[in-house]
C-alpha positions in Angstrom: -24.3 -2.5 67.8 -26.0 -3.9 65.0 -22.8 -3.6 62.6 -20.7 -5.7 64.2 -22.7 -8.9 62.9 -22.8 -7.1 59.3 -18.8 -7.0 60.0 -18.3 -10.1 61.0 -19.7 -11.9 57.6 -17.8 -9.3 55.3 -15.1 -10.6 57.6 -16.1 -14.5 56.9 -16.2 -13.7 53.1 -13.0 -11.9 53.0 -11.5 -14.9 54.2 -12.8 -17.3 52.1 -11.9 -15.6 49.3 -8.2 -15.3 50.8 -8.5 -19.2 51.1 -9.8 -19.6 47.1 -6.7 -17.8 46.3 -4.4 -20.1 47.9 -5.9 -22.8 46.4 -5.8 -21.3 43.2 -2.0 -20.2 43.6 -1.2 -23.6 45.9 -2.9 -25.3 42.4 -0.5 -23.3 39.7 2.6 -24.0 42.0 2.2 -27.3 41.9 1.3 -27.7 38.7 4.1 -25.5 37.5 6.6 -27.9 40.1 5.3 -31.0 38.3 5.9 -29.7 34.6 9.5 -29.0 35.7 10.0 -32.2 37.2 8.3 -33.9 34.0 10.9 -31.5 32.0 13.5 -32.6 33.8 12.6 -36.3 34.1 12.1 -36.0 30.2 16.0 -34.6 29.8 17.9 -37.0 31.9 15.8 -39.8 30.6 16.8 -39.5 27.7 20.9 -40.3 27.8 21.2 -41.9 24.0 20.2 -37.9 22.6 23.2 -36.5 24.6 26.1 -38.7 22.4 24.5 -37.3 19.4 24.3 -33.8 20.7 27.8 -34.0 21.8 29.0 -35.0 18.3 26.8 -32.2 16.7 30.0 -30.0 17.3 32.3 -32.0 15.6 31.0 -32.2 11.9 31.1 -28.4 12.6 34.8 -28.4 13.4 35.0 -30.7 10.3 33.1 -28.4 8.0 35.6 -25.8 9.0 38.4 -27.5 8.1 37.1 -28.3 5.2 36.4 -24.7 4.3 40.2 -23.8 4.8 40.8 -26.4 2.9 38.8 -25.4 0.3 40.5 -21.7 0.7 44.0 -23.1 0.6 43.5 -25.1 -2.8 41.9 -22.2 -4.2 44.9 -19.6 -3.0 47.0 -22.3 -4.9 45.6 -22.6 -7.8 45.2 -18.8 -8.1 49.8 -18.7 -7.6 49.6 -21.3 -10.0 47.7 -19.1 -12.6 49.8 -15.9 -11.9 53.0 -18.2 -12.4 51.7 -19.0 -15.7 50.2 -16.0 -16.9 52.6 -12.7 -16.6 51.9 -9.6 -18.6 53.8 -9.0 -21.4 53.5 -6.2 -24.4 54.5 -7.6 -28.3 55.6 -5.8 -31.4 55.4 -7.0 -35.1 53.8 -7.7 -38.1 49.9 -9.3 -38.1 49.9 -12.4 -40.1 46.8 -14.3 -39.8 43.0 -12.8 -38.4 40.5 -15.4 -38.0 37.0 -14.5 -35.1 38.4 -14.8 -32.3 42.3 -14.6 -32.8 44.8 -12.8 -34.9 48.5 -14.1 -34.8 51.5 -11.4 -34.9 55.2 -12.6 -36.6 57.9 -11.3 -33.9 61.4 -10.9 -34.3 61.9 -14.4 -32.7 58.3 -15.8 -33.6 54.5 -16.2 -34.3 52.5 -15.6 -31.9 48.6 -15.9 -31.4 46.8 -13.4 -29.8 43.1 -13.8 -28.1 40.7 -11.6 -28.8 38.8 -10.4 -25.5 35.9 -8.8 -24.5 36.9 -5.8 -23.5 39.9 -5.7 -25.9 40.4 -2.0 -27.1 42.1 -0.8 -30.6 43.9 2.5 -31.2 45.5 4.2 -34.3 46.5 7.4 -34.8 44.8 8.8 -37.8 45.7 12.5 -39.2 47.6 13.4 -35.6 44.5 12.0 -33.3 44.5 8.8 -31.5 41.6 6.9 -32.6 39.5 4.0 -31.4 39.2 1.4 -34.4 37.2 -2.1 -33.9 38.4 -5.8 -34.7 37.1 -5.9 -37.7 40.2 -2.8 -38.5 42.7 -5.3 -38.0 44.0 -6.5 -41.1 47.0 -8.8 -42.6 50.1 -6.8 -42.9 49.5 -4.2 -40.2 52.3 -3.3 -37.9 51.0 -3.3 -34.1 52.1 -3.2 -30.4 50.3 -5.7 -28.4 49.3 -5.8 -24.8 47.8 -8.1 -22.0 48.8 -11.3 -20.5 50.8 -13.8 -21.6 49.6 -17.7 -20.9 52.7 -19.4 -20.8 50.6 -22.8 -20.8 48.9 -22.0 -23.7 51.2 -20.1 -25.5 48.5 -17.7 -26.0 48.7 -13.9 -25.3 45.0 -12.4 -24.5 45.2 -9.2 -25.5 44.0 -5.8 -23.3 45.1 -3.4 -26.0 46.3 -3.3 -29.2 48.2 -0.4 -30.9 48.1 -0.2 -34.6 51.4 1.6 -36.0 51.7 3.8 -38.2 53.7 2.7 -41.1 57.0 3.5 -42.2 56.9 7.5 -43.3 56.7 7.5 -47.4 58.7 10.3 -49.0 57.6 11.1 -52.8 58.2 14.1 -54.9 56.0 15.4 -57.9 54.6 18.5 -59.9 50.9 19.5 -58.4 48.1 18.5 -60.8 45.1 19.8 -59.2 44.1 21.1 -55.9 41.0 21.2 -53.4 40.7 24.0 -51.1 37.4 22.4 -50.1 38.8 19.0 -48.6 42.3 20.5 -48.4 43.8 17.9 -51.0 46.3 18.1 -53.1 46.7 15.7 -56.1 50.6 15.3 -58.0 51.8 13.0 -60.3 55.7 11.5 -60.3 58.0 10.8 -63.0 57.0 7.4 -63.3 53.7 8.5 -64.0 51.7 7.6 -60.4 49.0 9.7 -59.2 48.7 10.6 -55.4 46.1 12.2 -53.9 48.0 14.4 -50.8 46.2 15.5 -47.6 47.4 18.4 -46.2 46.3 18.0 -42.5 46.3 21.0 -39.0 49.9 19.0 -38.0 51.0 19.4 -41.7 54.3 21.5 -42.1 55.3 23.8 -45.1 58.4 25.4 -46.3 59.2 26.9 -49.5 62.8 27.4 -51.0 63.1 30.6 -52.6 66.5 29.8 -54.4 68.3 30.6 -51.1 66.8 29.4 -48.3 63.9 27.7 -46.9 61.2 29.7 -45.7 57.3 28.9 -44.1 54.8 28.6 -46.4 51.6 27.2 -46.3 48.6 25.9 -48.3 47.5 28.8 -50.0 50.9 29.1 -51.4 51.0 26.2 -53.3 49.7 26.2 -56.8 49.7 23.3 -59.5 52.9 23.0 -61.7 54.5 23.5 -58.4 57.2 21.0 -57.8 57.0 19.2 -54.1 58.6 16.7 -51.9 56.1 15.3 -49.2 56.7 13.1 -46.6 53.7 11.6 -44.6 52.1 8.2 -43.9 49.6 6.0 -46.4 46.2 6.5 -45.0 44.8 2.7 -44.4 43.0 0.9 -47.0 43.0 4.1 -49.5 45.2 3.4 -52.2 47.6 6.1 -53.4 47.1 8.4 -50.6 48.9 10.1 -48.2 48.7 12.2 -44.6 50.8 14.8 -44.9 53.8 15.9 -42.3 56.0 17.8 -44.0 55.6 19.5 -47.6 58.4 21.2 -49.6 57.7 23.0 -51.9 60.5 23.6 -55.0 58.7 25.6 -57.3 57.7 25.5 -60.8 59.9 23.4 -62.8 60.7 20.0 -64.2 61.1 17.1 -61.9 64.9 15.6 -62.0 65.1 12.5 -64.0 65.6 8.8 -62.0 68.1 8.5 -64.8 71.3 9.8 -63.0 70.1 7.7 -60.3 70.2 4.4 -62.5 73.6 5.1 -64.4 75.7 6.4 -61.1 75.5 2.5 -60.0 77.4 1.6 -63.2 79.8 4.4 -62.9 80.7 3.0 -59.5 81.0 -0.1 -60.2 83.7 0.5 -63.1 86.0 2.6 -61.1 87.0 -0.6 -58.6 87.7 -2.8 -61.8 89.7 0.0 -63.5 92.5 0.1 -60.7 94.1 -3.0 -62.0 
């Protein structure tokens, strides 16, 4: 009996706090109802933003355009440069080097050639392709040139170059002296010129017996001996040359260039002596 009272009041205080609650959530409600209706009071009020927001999109578009634009000119001008430049590969004769250009004297014309930065030079030296540097280009040498042409500038800008070998020099003498250390040979000519003969790995040699021609090789060949070489001038040595082919005639005396001087004259006299 005595509980109920005790009941009644927890009762009483449950319910007031049921009622603090309301108020408390009745409060946030309403508070949260009049912040959206300030929000939204705050967006329609404000009709000059809108035209401005509205035309936010368009200097997008614009930029766009603009871009393609941009992209469009550029694609141009890159056809235009491919139209003008073309590659193209050159042979003849360097005539002029200066820093940054050599010119090369075609068959048709001279023609100047740039000197890029990743320009690479090759020669073959003694059988083996080698890489040279600008500064082995030199007045006179004999090269194949490649890269691409400017037709606007007339100016070829050069990927590779190729240095040739020279024409292949044939020269007979009588062995002087010989090197088995460097594998040189030195001979001397009838006119009296020294050359200094290196026999290289690719170097062929034959020996005529009388009869025929048969293989030989260095160790067969012994000053006094008579040869015929035939082989290119090693750059910027003078008198010397890389070895192809040797032939080797024996001991003996070189022929004389005089039969070859007083057959001209011969031949000339026989056309005058029909009359």
């Amino acid at each position: 009996m005595e509980k109920r009272p005790q009941h009644k009041k927890q009762l009483c205080t449950t319910r007031q706090k049921i009622g603090n609650t309301m108020k408390q959530r009745i409060f946030h409600h309403t508070a949260l109802i009049i912040f959206l209706l300030t929000l939204g009071a705050n967006i329609s009020a404000a009709p000059t933003g809108t035209p401005s927001e509205s035309q936010s999109p368009s200097p997008t578009v614009s930029d766009k355009a603009k871009q393609i634009d941009d992209l469009k000119e550029r694609l141009a001008t890159k056809v235009a440069e491919l139209k003008q430049s073309k590659r193209q590969a050159i042979y003849g004769t360097i005539k002029s080097v200066s820093v940054s250009t050599f010119t090369v004297e075609t068959a048709t014309k001279d023609l100047k050639i740039e000197l890029t930065d990743d320009i690479k030079i090759f020669q073959k030296i003694k059988g083996v392709r080698t890489e040279l540097k600008i500064e082995n280009l030199e007045k006179g040498d004999i090269v194949a040139v490649f890269g691409e042409y400017d037709a606007t500038l007339e100016l070829l800008k050069a990927k590779i170059v190729i240095i040739q070998s020279s024409d292949p020099l044939r020269i007979a003498g009588k062995i002087t002296e010989m090197s088995k250390s460097d594998y040189t040979i030195t001979i001397q000519t009838t006119d009296s010129k020294t050359y200094t003969i290196d026999f290289e790995t690719i170097t062929k040699t034959s020996v005529w017996n009388g009869k025929e021609l048969q293989k030989g090789g260095f160790s067969k060949l012994i000053p006094g001996d008579i040869i015929h070489v035939t082989g290119t001038a090693v750059p910027k040595k003078e008198n010397r040359v890389s070895a192809t082919r040797i032939t080797n005639l024996g001991g003996g005396t070189l022929p004389s260039p005089t039969p070859a001087t007083t057959a001209s004259p011969s031949a000339t006299i026989k056309p005058t002596a029909k009359p």
